[in-house]
C-alpha positions as CSV (number, residue, x, y, z in Angstrom):
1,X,-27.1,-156.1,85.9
2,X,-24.2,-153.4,85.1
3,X,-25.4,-151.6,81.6
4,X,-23.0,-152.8,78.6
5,X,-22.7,-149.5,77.8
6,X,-20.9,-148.4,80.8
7,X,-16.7,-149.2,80.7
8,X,-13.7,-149.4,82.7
9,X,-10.4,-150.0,82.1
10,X,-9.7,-153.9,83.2
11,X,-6.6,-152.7,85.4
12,X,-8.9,-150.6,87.1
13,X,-10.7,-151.7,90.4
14,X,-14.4,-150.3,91.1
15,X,-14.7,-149.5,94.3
16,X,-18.0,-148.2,96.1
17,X,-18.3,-146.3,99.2
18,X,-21.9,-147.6,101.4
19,X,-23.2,-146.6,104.3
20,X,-26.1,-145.0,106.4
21,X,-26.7,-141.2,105.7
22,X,-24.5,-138.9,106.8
23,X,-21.8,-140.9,107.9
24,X,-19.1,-138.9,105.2
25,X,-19.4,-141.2,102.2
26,X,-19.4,-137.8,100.2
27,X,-16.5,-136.5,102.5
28,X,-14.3,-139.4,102.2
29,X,-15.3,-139.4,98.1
30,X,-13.6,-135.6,98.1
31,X,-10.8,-136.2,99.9
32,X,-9.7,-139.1,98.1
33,X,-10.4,-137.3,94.7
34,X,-8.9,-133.8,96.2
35,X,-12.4,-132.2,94.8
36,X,-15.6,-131.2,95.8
37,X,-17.2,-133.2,93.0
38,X,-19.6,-134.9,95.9
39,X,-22.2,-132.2,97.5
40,X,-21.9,-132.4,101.0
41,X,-24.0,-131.1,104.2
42,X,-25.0,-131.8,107.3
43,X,-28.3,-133.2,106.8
44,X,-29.3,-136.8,105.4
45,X,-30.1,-137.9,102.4
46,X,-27.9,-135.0,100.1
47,X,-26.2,-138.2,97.7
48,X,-28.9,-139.9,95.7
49,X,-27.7,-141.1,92.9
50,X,-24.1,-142.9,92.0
51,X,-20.9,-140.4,91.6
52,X,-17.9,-141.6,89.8
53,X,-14.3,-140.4,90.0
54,X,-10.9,-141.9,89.2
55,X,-7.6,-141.9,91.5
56,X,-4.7,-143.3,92.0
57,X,-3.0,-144.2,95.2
58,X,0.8,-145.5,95.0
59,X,0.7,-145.8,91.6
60,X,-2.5,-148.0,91.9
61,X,-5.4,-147.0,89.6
62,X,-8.9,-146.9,91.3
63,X,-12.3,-145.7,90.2
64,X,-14.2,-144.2,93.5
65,X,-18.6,-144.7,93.5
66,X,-19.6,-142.6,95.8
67,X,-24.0,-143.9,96.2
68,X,-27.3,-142.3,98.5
69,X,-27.3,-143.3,102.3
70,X,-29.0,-146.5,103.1
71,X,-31.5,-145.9,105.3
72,X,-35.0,-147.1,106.1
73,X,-37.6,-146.3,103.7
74,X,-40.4,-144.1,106.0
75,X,-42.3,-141.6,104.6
76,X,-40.1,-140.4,102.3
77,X,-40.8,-142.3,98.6
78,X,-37.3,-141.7,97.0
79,X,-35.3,-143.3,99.8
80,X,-36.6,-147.1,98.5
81,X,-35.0,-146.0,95.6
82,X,-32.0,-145.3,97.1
83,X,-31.4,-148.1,98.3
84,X,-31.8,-150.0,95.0
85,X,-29.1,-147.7,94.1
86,X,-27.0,-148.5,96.9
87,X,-27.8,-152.6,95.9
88,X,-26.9,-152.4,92.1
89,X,-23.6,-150.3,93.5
90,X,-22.4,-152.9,95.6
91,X,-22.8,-155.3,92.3
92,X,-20.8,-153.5,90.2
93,X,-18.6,-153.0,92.2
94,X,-15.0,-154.6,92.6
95,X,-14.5,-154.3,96.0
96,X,-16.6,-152.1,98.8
97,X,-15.9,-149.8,101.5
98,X,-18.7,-149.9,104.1
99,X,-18.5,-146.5,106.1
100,X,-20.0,-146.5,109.6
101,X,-19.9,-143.0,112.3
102,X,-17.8,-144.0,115.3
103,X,-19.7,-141.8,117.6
104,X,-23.0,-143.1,117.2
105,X,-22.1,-147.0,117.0
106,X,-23.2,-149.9,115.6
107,X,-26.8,-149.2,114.0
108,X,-29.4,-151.6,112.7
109,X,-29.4,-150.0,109.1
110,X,-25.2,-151.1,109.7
111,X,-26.1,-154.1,110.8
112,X,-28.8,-154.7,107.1
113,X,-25.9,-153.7,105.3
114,X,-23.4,-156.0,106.7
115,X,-25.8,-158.9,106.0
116,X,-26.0,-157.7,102.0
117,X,-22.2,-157.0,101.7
118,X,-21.6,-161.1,103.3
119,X,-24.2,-161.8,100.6
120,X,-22.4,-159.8,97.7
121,X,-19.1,-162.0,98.8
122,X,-17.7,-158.9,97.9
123,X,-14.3,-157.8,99.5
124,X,-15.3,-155.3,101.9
125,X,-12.8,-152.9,103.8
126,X,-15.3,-151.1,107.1
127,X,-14.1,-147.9,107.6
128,X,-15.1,-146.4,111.2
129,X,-15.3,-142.5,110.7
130,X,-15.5,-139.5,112.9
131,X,-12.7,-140.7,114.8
132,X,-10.3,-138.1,114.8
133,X,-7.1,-139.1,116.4
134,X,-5.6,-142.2,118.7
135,X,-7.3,-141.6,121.9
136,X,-10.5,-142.1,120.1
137,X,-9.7,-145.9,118.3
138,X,-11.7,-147.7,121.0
139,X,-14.7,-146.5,119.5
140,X,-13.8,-148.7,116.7
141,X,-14.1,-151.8,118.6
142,X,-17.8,-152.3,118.4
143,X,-17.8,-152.3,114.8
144,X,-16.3,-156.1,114.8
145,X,-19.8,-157.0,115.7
146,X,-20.7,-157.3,112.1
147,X,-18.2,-159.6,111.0
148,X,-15.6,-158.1,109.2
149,X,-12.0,-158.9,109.3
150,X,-10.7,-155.9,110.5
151,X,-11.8,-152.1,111.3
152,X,-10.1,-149.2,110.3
153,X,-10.7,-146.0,112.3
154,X,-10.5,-143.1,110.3
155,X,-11.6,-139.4,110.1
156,X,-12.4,-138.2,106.3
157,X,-13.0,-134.6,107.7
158,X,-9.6,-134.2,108.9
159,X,-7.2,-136.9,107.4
160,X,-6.5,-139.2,109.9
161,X,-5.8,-142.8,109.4
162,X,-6.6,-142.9,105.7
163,X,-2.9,-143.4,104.3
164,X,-2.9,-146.5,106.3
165,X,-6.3,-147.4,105.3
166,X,-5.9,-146.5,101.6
167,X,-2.9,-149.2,101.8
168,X,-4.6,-151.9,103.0
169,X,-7.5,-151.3,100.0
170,X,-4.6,-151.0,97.2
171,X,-2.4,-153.8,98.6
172,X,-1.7,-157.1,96.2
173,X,-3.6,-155.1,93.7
174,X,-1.3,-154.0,90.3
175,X,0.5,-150.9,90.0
176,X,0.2,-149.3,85.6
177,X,0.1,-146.4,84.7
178,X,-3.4,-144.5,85.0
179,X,-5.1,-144.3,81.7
180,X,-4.8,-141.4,79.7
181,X,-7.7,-139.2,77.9
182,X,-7.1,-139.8,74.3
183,X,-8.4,-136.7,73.8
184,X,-11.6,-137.8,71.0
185,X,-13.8,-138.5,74.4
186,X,-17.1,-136.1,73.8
187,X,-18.6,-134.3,76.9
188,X,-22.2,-134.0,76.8
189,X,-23.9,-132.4,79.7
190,X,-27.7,-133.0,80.1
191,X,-29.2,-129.7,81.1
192,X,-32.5,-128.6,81.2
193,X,-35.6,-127.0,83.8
194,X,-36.4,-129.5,86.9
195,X,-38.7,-132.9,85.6
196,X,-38.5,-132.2,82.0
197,X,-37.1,-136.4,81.6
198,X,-33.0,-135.7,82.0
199,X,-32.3,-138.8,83.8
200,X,-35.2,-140.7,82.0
201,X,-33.7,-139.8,78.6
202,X,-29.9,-141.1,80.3
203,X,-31.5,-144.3,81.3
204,X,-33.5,-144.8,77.9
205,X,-29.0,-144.4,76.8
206,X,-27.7,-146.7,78.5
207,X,-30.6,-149.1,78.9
208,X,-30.5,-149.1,82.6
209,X,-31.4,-147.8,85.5
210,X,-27.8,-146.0,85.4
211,X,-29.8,-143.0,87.1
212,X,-32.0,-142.3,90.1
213,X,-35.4,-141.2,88.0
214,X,-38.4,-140.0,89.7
215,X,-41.3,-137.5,88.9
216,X,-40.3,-135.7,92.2
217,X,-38.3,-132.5,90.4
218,X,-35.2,-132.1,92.0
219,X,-34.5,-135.7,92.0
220,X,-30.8,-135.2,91.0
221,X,-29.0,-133.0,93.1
222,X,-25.2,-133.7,91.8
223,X,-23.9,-134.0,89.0
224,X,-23.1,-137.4,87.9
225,X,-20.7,-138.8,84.6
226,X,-21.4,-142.1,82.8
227,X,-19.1,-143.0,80.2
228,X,-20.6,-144.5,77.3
229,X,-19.3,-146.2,73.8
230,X,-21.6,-146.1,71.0
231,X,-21.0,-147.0,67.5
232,X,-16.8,-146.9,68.3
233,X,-16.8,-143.2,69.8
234,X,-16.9,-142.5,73.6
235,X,-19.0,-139.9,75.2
236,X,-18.9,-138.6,78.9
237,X,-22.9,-137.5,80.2
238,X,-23.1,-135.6,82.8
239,X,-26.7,-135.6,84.0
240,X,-27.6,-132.6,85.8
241,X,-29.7,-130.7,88.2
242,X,-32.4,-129.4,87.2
243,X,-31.7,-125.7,87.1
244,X,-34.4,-123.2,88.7
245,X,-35.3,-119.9,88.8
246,X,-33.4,-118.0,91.6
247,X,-36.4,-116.6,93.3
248,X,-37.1,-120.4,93.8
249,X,-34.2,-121.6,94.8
250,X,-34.9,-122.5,98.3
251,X,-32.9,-124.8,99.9
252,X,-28.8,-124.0,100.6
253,X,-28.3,-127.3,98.9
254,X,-30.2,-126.9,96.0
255,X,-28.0,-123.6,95.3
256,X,-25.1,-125.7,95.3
257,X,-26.6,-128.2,92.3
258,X,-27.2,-124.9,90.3
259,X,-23.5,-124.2,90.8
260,X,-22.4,-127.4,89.9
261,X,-24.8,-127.6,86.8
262,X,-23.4,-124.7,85.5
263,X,-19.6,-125.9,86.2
264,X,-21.1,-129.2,84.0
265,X,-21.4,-126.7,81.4
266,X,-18.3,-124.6,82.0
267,X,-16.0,-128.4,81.2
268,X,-18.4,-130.0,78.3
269,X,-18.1,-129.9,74.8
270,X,-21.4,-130.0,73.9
271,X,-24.4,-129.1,75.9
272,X,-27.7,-131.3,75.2
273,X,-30.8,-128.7,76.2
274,X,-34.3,-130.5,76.9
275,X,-37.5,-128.7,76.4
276,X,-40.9,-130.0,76.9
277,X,-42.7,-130.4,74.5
278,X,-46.2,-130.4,76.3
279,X,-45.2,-127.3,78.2
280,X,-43.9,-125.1,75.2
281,X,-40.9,-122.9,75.8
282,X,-40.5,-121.3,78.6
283,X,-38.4,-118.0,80.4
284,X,-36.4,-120.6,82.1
285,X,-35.6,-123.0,79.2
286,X,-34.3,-119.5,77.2
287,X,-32.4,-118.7,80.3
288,X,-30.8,-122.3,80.3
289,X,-29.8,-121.7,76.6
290,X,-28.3,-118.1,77.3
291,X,-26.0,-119.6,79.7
292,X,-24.8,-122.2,76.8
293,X,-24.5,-119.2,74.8
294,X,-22.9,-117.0,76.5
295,X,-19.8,-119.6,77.2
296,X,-19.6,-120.5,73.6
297,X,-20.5,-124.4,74.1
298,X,-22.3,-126.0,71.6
299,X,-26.1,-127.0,71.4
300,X,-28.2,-129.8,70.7
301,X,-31.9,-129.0,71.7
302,X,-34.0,-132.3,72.4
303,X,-37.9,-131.6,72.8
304,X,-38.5,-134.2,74.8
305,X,-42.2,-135.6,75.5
306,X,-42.8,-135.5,71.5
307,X,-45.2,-138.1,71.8
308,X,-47.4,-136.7,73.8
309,X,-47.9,-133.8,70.9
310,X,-47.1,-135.8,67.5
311,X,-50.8,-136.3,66.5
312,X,-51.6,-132.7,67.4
313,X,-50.3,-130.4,64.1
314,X,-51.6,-127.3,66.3
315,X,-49.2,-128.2,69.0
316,X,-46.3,-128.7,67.0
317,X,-47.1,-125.3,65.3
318,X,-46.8,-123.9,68.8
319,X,-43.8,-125.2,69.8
320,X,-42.3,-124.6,66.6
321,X,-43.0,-121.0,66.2
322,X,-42.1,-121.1,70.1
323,X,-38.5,-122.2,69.7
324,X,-38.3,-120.0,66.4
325,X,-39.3,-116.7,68.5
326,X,-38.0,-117.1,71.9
327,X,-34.4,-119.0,71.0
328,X,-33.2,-117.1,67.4
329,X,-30.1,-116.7,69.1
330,X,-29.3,-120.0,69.1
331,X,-31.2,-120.8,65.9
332,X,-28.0,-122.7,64.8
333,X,-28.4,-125.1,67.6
334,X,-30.3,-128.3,65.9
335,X,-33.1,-129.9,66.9
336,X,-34.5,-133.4,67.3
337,X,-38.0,-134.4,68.5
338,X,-37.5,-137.6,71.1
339,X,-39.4,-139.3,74.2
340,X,-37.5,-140.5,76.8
341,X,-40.4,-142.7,77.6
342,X,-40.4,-144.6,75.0
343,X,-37.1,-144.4,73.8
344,X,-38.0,-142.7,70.2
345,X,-35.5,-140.7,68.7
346,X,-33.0,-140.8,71.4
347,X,-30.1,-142.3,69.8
348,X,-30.2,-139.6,67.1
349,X,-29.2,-137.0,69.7
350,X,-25.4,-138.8,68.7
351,X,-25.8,-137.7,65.6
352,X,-26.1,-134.2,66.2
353,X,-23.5,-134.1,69.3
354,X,-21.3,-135.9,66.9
355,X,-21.5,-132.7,64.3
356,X,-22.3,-130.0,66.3
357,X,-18.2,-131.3,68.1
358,X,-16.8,-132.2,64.6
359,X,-17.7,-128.5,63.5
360,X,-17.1,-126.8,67.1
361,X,-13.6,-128.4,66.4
362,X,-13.0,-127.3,63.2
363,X,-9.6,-125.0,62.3
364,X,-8.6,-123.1,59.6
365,X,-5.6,-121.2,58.3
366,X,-4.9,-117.2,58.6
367,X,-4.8,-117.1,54.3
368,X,-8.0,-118.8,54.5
369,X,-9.6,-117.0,57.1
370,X,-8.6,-113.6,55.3
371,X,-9.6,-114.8,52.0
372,X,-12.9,-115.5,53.2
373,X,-13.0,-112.1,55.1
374,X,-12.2,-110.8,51.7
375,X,-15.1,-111.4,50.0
376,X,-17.4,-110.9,52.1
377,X,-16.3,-107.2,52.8
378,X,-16.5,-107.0,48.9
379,X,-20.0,-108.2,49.0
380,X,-20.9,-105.9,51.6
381,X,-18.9,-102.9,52.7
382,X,-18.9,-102.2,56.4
383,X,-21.2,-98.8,57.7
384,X,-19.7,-95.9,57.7
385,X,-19.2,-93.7,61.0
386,X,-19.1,-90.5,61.1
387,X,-16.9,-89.5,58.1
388,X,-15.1,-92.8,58.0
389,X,-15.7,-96.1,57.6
390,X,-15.0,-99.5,59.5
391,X,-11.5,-101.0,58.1
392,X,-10.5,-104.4,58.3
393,X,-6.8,-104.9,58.2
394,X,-6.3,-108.8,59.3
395,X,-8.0,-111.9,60.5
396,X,-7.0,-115.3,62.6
397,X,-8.3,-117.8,64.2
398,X,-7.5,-118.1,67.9
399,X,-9.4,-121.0,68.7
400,X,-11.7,-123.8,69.2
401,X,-15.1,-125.0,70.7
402,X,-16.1,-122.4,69.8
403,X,-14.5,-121.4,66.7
404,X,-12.7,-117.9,67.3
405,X,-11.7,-114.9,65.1
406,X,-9.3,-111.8,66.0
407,X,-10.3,-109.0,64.3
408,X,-7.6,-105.8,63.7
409,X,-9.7,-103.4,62.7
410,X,-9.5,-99.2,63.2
411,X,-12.3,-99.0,65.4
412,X,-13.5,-101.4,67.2
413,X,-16.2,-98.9,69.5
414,X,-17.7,-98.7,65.8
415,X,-18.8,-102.4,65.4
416,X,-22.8,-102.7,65.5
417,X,-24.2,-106.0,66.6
418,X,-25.7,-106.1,63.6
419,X,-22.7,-105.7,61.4
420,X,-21.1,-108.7,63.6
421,X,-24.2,-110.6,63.3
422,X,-23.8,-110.4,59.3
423,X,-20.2,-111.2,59.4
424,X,-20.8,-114.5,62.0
425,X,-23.7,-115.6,59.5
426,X,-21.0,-114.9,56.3
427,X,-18.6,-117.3,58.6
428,X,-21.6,-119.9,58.9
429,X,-21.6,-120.4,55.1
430,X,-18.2,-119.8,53.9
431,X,-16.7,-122.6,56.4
432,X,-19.8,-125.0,56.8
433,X,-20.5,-124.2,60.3
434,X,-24.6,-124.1,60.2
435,X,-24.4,-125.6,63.8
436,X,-22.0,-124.1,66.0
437,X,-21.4,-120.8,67.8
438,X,-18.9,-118.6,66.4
439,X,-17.0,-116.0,68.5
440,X,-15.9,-112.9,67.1
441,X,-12.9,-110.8,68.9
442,X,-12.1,-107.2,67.6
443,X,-8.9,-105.3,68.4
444,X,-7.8,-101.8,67.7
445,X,-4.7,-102.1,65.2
């Protein structure tokens, strides 16, 4: 059953890319959407969970799924769960393309599929990869085998035949404009240390099994955005990869989903952080934070696994003083117990993202941003260096998320961290930001 939660636009046609592993579901999924938003390597098994992208061909809107290779369950215990993915994929879907490698031909695990998609009664177009020009096309032929109406020989590494085939997916469907970002749409990305409940906390959400979860860390490997209404206001999650150590980052593909957590955080608004309650904070979960930090997003923090502590006041002690010591420099981040087991608490994250944005957001004119400056150099002078003394000449804003302030003063070598730290925790109370990061900027006038 598709979550109620999860929306797209009636003109727009859903279409998800199946297949076996490694027959370039994830390298068609780029090339359509011009991006690298699908990892992609040369062994099995690298997309596990459902990607989502929008495009447009000929002026026809489409939404792209890209789903985990569908593949026999052997020893490995989160390929059944792929395939449940790839299942609840091809029923949400509008239409399906079934990918299939022209070099290796037809395939049992082709042949499974073929008899799900005839089930699904869903409109399938099979596209016949690896085939990289016309002397190859009577590799395609096989592929009629599974009953489809027609095979289209393509290569998504290099190009070839997909205008063609993208015209046959798009034809009799309605050309309209593609739908534009209203702008009040609030990223949230999901971050936090490997199996501390990310994609448990998303499914506890949306109320389905949106996500791939699994007690395996590492289960998510790309970064995947749900779009998700509640109470009137949209919000894209982005549910990460769990982000390691370096000295423990292994694998070449798990470097990647560190990359690509980070670029989560480099495009949202707001960055929910989950700790673990039963674990405490630790180096990694501070590290996590500094890299919020240091790009001026703002922070929610979500202790997840609170009710495995709630009846213990020593171990909420510990984790409270934890948080206090070990993240002070985001101590305007706030906080809000939950468990994504049971669901407790979870919605009130919205409240939080919602203020933390609204304040992140926030602008304010050059009189008032002076005026304010004003009094609190009245209240307290800046240090003196030397035989002078710090001067403070004008203020501005520059910008938002975070709020910014250029400083002209006469020296700005002379500004202690301290000093700046006073004058961002003056800005806090004067202009009713207790919960977002403030940037301060100081040029030499």
């Amino acid at each position: 059953m598709v979550s109620p939660f999860y929306q797209k636009s009636a003109m727009t046609q859903l279409i998800a890319i199946v297949g076996r592993p490694n027959v370039g579901k994830s390298t068609l999924f780029n090339r359509l959407s011009r991006s690298r938003d699908a990892l992609v390597d040369n062994h099995p098994g690298v997309t596990r969970d459902r990607l989502y992208t929008s495009i447009s061909h000929e002026g026809v809107p489409l939404t792209l799924m890209d789903t985990g290779g569908f593949d026999e369950a052997g020893n490995d215990p989160l390929l059944g769960k792929v395939r449940d993915q790839v299942e609840r994929a091809i029923e949400e879907a509008d239409m399906v393309i079934f990918m299939v490698d022209g070099r290796e031909g037809v395939m049992p695990a082709d042949q499974e599929i073929a008899t799900i998609l005839r089930r699904s009664k869903k409109k399938t177009f099979l596209a016949v990869n690896k085939i990289d020009g016309p002397e190859h096309d009577h590799l395609a032929l096989d592929f009629y085998s599974l009953g489809t109406e027609s095979v289209h020989p393509i290569s998504a590494a290099h190009g070839y035949g997909l205008r063609p085939f993208m015209d046959q997916v798009v034809k009799g469907l309605q050309k309209s404009q593609t739908e534009k970002d209203t702008g009040t749409r609030i990223r949230v990305a999901v971050l936090g240390r490997p199996n501390v409940g990310k994609s448990s906390m998303i499914n506890q959400i949306l109320g389905t099994d949106r996500m791939l979860v699994s007690e395996l860390p590492g289960t998510t490997r790309d970064s995947v955005d749900t779009l998700f209404t509640w109470r009137k206001k949209e919000y894209l999650l982005v549910d990460t990869a769990g982000i390691r150590r370096k000295a423990r980052v292994k694998e070449k593909i798990e470097k990647f989903s560190v990359v690509k957590a980070l670029k989560s955080l480099e495009r949202c608004h707001v960055a929910t952080i989950l700790l673990d309650a039963s674990e405490g904070v630790l180096e990694q979960d501070a590290r996590i934070c500094g890299y919020a930090f240091e790009q001026g997003k703002g922070v929610v923090l979500a202790v997840n696994k609170w009710d495995l502590i709630k009846s213990s006041a020593q171990k909420k002690d510990f984790i409270d003083n934890a948080i206090e010591r070990q993240l002070r420099f985001i101590s305007h981040a706030p906080r809000v117990n939950v468990s994504a087991l049971t669901g407790e608490r979870v919605m009130k994250l919205f409240e939080k993202i919602d203020l933390v944005y609204e304040q992140c957001s926030r602008t304010f004119s050059t009189p008032a941003v002076n005026r304010v400056f004003k009094e609190i150099l009245e209240e307290h002078q800046p240090p003196r260096f030397g035989r002078g003394r710090l001067k403070l000449f004008y203020a501005t804003q520059t910008s938002t998320r975070p709020p910014t302030f250029l400083l002209f003063v006469n020296r700005p070598d002379a500004i202690h961290f301290s000093y700046e730290r006073f004058l961002i925790n003056k800005l806090r109370v004067h202009f009713q930001l207790e919960n977002a990061p403030i940037r301060l900027l100081f040029r030499k006038k």
